[in-house]
C-alpha positions as CSV (number, residue, x, y, z in Angstrom):
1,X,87.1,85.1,103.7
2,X,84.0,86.5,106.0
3,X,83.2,82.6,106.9
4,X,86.9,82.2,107.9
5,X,86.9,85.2,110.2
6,X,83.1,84.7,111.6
7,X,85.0,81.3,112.5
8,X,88.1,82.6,114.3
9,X,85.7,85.1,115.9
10,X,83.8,82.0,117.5
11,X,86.6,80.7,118.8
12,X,87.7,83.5,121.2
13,X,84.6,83.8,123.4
14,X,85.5,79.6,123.9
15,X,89.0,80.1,124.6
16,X,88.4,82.7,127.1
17,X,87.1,80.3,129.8
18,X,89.4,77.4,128.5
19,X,92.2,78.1,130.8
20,X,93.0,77.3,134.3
21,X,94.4,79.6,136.8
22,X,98.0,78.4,137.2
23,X,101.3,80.7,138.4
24,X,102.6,81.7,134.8
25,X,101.0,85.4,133.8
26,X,101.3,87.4,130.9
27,X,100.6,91.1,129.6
28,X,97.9,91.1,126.9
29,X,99.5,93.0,123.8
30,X,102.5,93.4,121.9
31,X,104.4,94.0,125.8
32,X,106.5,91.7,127.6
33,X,106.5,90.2,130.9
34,X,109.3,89.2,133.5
35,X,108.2,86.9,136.3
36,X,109.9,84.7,138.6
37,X,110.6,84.1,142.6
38,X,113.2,85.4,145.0
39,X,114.7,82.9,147.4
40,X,117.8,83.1,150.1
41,X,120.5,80.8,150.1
42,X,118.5,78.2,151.1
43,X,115.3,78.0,148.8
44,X,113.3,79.9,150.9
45,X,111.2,83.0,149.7
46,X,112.0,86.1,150.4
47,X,109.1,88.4,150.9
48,X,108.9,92.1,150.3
49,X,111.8,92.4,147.8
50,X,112.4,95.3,145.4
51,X,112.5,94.1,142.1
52,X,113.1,97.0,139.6
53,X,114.2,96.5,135.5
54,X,115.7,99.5,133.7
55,X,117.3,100.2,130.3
56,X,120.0,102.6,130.5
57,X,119.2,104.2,127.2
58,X,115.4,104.6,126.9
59,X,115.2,105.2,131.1
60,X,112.7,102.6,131.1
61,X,111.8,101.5,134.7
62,X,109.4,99.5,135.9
63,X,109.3,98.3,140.3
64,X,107.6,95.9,141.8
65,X,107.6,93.9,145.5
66,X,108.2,90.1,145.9
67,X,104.7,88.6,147.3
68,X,104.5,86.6,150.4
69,X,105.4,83.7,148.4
70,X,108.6,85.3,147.0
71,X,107.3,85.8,143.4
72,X,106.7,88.9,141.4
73,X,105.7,90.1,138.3
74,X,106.5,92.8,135.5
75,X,104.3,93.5,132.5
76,X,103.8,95.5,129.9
77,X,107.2,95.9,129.1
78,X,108.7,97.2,126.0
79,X,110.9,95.2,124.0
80,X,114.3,95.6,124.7
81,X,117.4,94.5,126.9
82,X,116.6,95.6,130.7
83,X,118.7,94.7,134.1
84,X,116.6,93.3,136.9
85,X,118.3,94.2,140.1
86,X,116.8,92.4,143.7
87,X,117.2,94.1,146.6
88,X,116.1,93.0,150.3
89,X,117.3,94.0,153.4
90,X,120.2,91.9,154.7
91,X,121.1,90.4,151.5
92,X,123.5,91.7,148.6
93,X,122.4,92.9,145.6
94,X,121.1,90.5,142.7
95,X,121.7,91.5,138.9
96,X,120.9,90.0,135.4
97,X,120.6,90.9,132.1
98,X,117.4,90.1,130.4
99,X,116.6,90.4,126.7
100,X,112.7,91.0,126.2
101,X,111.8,89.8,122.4
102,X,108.7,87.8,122.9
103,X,105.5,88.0,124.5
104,X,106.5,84.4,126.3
105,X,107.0,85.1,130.4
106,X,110.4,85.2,130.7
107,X,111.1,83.4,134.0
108,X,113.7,84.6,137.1
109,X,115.1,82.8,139.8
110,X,116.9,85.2,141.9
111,X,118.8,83.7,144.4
112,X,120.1,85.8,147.1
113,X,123.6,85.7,149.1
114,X,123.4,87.1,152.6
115,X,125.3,90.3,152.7
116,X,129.1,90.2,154.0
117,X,129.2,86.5,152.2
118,X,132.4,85.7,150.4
119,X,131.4,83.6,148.4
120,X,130.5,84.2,144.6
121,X,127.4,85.2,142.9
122,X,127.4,83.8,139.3
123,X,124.5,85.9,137.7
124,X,123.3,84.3,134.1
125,X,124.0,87.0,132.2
126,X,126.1,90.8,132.7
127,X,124.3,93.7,132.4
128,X,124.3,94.3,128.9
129,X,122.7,97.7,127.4
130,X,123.2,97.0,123.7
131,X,120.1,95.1,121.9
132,X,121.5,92.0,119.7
133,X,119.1,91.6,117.7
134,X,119.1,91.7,112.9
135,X,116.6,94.0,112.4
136,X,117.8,97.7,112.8
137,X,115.3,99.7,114.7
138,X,115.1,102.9,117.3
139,X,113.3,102.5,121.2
140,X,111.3,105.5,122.0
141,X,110.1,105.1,125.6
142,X,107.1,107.0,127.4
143,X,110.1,109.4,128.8
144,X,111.1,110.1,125.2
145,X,107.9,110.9,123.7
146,X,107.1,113.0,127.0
147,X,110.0,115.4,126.3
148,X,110.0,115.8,122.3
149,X,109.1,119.1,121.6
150,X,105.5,118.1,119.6
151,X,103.5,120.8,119.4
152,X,101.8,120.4,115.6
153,X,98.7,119.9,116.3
154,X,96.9,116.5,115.0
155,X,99.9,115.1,113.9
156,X,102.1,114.4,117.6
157,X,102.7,110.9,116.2
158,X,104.1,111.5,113.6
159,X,106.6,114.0,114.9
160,X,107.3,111.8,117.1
161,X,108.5,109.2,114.6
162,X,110.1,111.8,112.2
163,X,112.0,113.2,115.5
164,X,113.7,110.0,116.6
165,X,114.0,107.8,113.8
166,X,116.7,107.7,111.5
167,X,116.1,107.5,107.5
168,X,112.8,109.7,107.9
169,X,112.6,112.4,106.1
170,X,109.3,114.9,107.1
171,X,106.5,116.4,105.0
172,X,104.4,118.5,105.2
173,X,101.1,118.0,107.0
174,X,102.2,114.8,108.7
175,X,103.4,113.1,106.2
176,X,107.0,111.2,106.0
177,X,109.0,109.3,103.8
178,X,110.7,106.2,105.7
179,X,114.3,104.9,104.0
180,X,112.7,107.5,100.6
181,X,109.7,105.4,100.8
182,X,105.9,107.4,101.1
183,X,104.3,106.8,103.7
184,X,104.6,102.5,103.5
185,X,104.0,102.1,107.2
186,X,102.8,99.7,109.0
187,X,101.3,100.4,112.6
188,X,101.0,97.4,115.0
189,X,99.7,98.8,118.1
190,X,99.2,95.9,120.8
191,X,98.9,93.3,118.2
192,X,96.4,95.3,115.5
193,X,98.0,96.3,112.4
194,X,96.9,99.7,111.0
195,X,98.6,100.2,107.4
196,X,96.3,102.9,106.3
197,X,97.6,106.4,106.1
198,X,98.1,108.3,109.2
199,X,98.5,111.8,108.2
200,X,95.9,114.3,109.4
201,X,94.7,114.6,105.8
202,X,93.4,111.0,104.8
203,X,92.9,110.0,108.6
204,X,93.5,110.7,112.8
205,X,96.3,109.7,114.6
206,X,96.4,107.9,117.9
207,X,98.0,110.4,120.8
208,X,101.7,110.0,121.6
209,X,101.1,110.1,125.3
210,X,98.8,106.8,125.0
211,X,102.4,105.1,124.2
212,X,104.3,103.1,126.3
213,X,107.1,102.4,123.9
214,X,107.6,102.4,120.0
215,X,110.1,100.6,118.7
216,X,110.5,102.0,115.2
217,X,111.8,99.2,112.5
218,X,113.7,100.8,109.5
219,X,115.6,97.4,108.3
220,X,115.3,93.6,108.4
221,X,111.4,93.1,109.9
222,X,110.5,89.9,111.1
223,X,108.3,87.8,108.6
224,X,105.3,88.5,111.0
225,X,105.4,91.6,109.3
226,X,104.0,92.7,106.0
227,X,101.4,94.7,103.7
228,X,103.8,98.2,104.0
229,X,107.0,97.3,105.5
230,X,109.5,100.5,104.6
231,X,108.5,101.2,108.3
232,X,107.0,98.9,110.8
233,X,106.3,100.8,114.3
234,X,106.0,98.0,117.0
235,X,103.7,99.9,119.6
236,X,103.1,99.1,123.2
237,X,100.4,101.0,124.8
238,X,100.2,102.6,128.6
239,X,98.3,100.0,130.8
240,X,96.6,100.9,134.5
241,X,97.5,97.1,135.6
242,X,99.1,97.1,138.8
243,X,98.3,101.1,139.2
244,X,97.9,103.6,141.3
245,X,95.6,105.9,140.5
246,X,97.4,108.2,138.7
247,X,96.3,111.3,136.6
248,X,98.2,113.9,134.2
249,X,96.9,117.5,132.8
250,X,98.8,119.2,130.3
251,X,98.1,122.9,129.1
252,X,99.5,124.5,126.2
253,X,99.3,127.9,124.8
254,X,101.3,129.1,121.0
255,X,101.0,131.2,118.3
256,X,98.3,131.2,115.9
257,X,96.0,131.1,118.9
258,X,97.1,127.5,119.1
259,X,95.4,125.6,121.9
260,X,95.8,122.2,123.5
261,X,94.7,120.0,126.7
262,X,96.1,116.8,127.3
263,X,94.6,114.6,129.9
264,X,95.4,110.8,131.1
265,X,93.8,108.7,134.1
266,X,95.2,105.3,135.0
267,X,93.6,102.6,137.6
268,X,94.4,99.0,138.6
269,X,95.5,96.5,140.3
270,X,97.1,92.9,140.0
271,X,93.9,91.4,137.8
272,X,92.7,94.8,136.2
273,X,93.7,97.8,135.1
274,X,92.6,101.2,132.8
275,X,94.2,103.6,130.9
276,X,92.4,106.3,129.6
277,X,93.8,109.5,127.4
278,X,91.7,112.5,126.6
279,X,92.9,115.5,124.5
280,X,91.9,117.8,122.5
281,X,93.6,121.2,120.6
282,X,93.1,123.6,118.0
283,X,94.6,125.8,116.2
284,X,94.5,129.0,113.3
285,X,97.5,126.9,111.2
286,X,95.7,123.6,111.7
287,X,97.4,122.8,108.3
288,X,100.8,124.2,106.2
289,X,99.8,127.1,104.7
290,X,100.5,128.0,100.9
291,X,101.3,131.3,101.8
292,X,103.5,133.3,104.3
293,X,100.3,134.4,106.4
294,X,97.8,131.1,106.8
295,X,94.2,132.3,106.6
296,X,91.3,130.4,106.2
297,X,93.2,127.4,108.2
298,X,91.7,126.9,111.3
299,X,90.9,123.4,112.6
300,X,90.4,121.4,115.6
301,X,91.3,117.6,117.0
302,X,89.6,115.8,119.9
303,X,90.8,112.1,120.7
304,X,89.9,109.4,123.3
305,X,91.9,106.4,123.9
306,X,90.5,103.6,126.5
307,X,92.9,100.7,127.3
308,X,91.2,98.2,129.7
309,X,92.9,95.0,131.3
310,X,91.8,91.8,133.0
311,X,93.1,89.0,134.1
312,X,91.0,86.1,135.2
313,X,93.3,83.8,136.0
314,X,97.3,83.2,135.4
315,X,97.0,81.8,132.8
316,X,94.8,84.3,130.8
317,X,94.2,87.8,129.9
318,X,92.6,90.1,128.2
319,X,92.7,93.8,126.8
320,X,90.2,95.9,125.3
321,X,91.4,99.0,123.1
322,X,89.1,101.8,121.9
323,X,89.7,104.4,120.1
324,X,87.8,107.5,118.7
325,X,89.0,110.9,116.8
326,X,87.7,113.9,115.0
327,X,89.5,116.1,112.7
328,X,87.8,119.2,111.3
329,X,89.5,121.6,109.2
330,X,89.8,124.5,106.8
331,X,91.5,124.2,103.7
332,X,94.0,126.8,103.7
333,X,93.2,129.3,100.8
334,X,95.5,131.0,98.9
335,X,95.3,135.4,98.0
336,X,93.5,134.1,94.2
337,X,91.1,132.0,96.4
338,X,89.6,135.0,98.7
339,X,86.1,133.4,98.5
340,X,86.8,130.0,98.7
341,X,85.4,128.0,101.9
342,X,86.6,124.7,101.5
343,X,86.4,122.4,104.6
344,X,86.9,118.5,105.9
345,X,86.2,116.1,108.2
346,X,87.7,112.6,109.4
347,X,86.3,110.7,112.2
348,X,88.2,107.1,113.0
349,X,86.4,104.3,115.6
350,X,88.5,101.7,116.8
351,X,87.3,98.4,118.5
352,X,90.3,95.8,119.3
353,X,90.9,93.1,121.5
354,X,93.6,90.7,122.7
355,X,93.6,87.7,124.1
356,X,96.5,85.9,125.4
357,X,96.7,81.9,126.8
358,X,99.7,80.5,128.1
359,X,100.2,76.9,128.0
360,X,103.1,76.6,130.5
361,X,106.1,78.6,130.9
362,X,107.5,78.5,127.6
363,X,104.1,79.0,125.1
364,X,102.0,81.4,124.5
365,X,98.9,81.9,122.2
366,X,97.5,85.1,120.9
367,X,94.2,86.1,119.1
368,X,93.9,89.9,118.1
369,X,90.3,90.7,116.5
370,X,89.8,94.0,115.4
371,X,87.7,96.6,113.4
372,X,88.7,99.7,112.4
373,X,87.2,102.3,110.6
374,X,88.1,105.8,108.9
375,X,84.7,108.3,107.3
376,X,86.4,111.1,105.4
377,X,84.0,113.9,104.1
378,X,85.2,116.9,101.9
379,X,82.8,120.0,101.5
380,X,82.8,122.5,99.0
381,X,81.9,126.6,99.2
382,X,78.4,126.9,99.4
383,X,78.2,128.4,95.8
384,X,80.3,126.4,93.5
385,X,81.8,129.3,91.8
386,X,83.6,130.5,94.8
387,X,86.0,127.4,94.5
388,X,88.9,127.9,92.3
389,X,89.9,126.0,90.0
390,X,87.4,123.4,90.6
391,X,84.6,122.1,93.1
392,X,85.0,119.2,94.8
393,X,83.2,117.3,97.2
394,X,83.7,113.6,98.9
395,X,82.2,111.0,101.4
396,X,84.4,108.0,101.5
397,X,84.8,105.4,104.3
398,X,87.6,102.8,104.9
399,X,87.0,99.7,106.9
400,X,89.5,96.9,108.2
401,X,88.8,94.3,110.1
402,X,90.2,90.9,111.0
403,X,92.0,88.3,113.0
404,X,95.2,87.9,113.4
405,X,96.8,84.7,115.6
406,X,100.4,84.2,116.5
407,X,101.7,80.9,118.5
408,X,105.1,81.8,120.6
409,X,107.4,79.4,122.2
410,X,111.0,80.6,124.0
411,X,113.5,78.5,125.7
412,X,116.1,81.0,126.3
413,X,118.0,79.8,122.5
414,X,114.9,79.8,120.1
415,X,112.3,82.5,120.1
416,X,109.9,80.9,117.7
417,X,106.4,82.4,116.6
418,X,103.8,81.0,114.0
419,X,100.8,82.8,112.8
420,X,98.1,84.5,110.5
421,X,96.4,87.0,109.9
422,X,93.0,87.6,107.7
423,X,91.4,90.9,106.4
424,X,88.8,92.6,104.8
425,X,89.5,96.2,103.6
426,X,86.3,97.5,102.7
427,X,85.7,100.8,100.4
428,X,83.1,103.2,99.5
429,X,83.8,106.3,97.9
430,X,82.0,109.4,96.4
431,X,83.1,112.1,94.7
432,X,81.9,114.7,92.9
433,X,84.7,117.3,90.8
434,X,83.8,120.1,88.6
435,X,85.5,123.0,86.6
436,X,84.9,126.2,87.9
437,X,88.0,128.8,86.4
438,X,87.5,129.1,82.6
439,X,91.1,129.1,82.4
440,X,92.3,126.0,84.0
441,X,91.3,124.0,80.6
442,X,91.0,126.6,78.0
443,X,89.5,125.1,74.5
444,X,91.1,128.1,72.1
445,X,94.2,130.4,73.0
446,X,94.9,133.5,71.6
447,X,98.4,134.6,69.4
448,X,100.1,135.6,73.0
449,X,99.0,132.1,75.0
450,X,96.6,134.2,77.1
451,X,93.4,131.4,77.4
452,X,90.1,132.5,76.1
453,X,88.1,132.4,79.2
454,X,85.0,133.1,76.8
455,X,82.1,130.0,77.3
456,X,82.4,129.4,73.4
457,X,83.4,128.1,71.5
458,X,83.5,124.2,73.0
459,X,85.2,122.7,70.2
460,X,88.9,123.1,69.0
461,X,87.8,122.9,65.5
462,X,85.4,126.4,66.1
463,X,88.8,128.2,67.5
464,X,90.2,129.0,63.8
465,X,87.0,130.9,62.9
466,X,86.9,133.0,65.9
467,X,90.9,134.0,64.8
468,X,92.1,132.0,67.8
469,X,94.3,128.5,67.8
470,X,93.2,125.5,69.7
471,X,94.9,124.9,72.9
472,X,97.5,122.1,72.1
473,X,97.2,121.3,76.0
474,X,93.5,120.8,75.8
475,X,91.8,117.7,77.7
476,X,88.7,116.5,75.8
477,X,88.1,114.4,79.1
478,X,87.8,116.9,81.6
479,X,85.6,119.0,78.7
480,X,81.9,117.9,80.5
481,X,82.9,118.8,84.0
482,X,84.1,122.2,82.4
483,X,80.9,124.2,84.7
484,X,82.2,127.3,83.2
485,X,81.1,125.8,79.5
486,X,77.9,124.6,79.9
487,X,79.4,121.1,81.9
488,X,77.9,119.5,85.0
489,X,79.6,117.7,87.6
490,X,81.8,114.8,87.5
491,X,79.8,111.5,89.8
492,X,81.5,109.1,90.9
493,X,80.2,106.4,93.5
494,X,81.9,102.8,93.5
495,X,82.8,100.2,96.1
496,X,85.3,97.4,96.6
497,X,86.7,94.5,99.0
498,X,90.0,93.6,99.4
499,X,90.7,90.4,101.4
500,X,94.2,89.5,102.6
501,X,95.7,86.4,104.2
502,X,99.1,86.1,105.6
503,X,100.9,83.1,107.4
504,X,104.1,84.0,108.7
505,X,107.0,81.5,110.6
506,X,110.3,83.3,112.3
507,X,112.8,81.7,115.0
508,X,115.3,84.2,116.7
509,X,118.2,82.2,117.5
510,X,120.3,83.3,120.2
511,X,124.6,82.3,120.8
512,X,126.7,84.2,123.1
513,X,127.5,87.2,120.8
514,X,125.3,85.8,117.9
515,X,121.9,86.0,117.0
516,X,120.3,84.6,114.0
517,X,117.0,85.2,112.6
518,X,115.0,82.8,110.1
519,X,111.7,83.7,108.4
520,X,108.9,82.9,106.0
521,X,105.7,84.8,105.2
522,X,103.4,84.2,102.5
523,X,101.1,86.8,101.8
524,X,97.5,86.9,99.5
525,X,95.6,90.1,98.3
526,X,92.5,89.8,96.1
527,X,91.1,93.1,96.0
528,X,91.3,95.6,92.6
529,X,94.6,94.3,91.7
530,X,95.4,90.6,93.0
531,X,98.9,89.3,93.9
532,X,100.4,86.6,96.1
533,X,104.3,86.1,96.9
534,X,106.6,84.4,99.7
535,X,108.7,86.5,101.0
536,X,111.7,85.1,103.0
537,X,112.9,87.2,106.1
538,X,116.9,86.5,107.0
539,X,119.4,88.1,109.6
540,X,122.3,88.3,111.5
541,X,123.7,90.1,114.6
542,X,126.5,90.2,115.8
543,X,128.1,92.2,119.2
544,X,131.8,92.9,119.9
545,X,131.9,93.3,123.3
546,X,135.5,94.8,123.3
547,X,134.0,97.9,121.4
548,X,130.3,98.0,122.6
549,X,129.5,97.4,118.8
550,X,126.3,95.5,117.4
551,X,127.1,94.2,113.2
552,X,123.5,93.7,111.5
553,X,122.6,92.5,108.3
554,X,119.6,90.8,106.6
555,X,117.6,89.8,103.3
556,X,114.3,90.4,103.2
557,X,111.8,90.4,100.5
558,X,108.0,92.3,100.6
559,X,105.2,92.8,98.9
560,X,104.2,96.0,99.2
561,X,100.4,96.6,98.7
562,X,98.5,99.7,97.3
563,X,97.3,102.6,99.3
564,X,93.6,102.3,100.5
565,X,92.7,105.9,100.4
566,X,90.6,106.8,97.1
567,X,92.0,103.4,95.4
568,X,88.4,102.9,93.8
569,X,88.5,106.1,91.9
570,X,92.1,106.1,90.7
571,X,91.6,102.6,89.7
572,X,88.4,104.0,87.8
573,X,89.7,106.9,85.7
574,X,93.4,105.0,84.9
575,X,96.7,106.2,85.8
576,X,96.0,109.4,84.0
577,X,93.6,110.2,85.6
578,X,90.3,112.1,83.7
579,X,92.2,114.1,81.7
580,X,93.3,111.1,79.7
581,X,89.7,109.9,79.4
């Protein structure tokens, strides 16, 4: 596995300075790009034309000026169904409908008809708003995510998601259940997939306003997707390519001295750009408190989010994502826990790169390393006995890295894409748990139930000669990390790898009002536990244009892999845990 991924690692430096300049272009990422050339009724270009796309119902909009030579270029566009409308002084107005589902350059010829001509335009497509695609999913645009109400602090992302996606059902702290499912999400944010939790208590969460799009997938995922695949959120981040400099600041002030700054900077021009997203917040109800009034619950978040573009020639380009957050928290006490001064800490660093070759017009190559890591630490009260019922401490950290390579060919009917992805998850945990109220594992009871909280006797068989009964609930496994009976701490320190390797095929075939969607994924995990399955990924669409109404169905079968987060120790103690032990 690490010789096969040192391998694809060589090959990127390599195919960096393989490619010629030539006129196609792409956006590096998960984003899509419309390019083509304006010309007048007789072939010639028309310079300085406004060439704008929209989507009626996200409000996407992205403008842009036909060159000297006629030609222009969009990128970094969500996927979805946009109208490009031409405008140019002296000529009428040019309109078509384009669908953007592939990373490919889609390529437009728009030929203008001088202005007061009779004679007729046939555009290739109308101006459809409604997607026609199998898989059953929700677009939230930069607009969107600008004017959802998000104001919990470390957790805007997954508001965000639980706010505009149907079937998702909230939790508390930022968790949520996609279609009843817990939290069996996968993140693919400009071609790296992130399927580790996301909630602010195992991890950090990338900012919402780093987000150019999300497109959220609740139903029939293309067979490039897999590992956790109740949820898959397709995410396009905010690029300086093309740019202005341009710069936000957002201040926000609410109760429970909650405090936030927001701040973004973006730069560019046609063969660079940078994004950059800054923010920070804290706040006295950092987490959900057990009771009415939080205390002991303060806890801040700092992120930074860098996106960085180049393009070196047209036929190449290259982004550069980095990513670092903090968490730091109190654990919200409740009034039996007055002494108690529990605390934690996550940090994430996030290195990944794309890199994206077109070979023509109609194919595309993409090669995604990345490394990502999560360091969780837990503290306990400085005395032990203040933490009730138990002590507990942890250091754990969670590291992914990998490839992952896609090949993508469109022709306007078939929207084809091969690929595959390799993985290392790497674990290391430590723990440390011990007993600390007398009465959370009693060994005798008395007549009423009441536990003896007395440090003898340690054996149920002692209990009859003291005139107590043994406590039928008892757990002899927790018995020597019972600190309140002569017990010492509970150790744990262990370590695993778990390598994964996926190849996937899918082809979207588009008819008129039919679309059709065939996939196959294979996917292999040898970690802990060891599985391997093929999972076949098959859809319809279908849109009656007389009603405005889009029919969707599809088979697909997943594999669904364990949760990373403390899977050494659970996989340790057994599925009952230490008290079964």
């Amino acid at each position: 596995m690490s010789k096969a991924l040192s391998a694809l690692a060589l090959l990127i430096p390599l195919a960096l300075f393989a490619g010629r300049a030539h006129a196609n272009s792409q956006a590096s990422g998960n984003g899509g790009t419309i390019q083509g050339v304006v010309v007048d009724p007789t072939g010639a270009a028309v310079p300085g034309a406004d060439v704008i796309i929209t989507n009626a119902v996200s409000a996407y909009k992205q403008a842009a000026k036909s060159g000297a030579d006629g030609t222009f270029r969009l990128v970094n566009i969500p996927p979805n169904q946009y109208r490009v409308e031409v405008t140019a002084p002296g000529f009428q107005v040019y309109q078509q409908s384009v669908p953007v589902h592939t990373q490919v350059p889609i390529q437009v010829r728009a030929a203008l008809t001088l202005a007061g001509s009779t004679e007729t335009v046939e555009v290739s497509a109308s101006a459809e708003v409604l997607e026609n695609v199998p898989a059953a999913h929700t677009d939230v645009s930069q607009t969107l995510l600008a004017d959802l109400p998000i104001g919990t602090t470390g957790q805007g992302l997954s508001d965000a998601i639980t706010m505009t996606s149907g079937g998702v059902v909230a939790d508390s702290n930022g968790f949520f259940h996609p279609q009843g499912d817990h939290g069996e999400t996968t993140y693919v944010v400009d071609g790296q997939s992130i399927s580790d939790q996301q909630s602010k208590t195992f991890s950090t969460q990338l900012p919402a306003n780093a987000f150019q799009s999300l497109e959220l997938v609740t139903a029939g995922p293309n067979a490039e997707y897999g590992d956790k695949t109740s949820m898959v959120v397709n995410a396009v981040t905010r690029s300086g390519l093309g740019q202005k400099p341009t710069a936000s600041l957002d201040l926000t002030y609410g109760s429970f001295g909650t405090l936030g700054e927001e701040a973004t900077f973006g730069i560019g021009d046609s063969q660079w750009g940078n994004f950059l997203v800054a923010n920070s917040d804290r706040s006295g109800r950092f987490l959900d408190s057990p009771e009415f009034t939080p205390f002991h619950d303060k806890g801040n978040n700092e992120t930074i989010f860098d996106r960085i573009d180049f393009q070196p020639g047209g036929h190449d380009s290259v982004h550069l994502n980095l990513f670092g957050a903090r968490n730091w928290f109190q654990i919200p006490d409740t009034y039996d826990q007055l002494t108690q001064d529990q605390r934690q800490q996550a940090t994430t660093l996030s290195f990944a790169l794309g890199y994206q070759h077109s070979f023509g017009p109609q194919t595309l190559l993409s090669i995604n390393p990345f490394w990502r890591q999560d360091h969780v630490q837990y503290f306990p009260s400085s005395d032990p006995f203040n933490d009730t019922p138990a002590t507990v401490s942890q250091n754990r950290h969670l590291t992914n890295w990998g490839t992952r390579v896609d090949l993508s060919y469109a022709n306007g009917t078939h929207n084809i894409k091969v690929g595959t992805q390799l993985m290392q998850t790497r674990i290391n945990e430590n723990f440390d748990l011990g007993i600390t109220d007398p009465a959370f594992n009693p060994v005798c009871i008395m007549s009423s139930g009441n536990a003896v909280i007395a440090p003898a006797p340690v054996s149920p068989d002692a209990c009859a000669g003291l005139g107590y009964m043994a406590n039928p609930n008892f757990s002899i496994g927790l018995a020597p990390f019972d600190l309140t009976r002569g017990g010492s701490l509970f150790h744990f320190r262990g370590a695993a790898n778990i390598d994964e390797e996926a190849v996937y095929g899918q082809d979207q075939i588009s008819f008129k009002n039919l679309t059709l969607t065939l996939g196959l994924r294979f996917d292999n995990y040898d970690g802990i536990s060891t599985d391997k399955l093929v999972q076949p990924r098959i859809g319809f669409s279908y849109l009656f244009k007389q009603t405005g109404t889009v029919l969707r169905g599809s088979y697909d079968r997943t594999m669904e892999t364990p949760y990373n987060e403390n899977l050494v120790l659970s996989s340790t103690t057994g599925s009952g845990g230490l008290a079964s032990n």
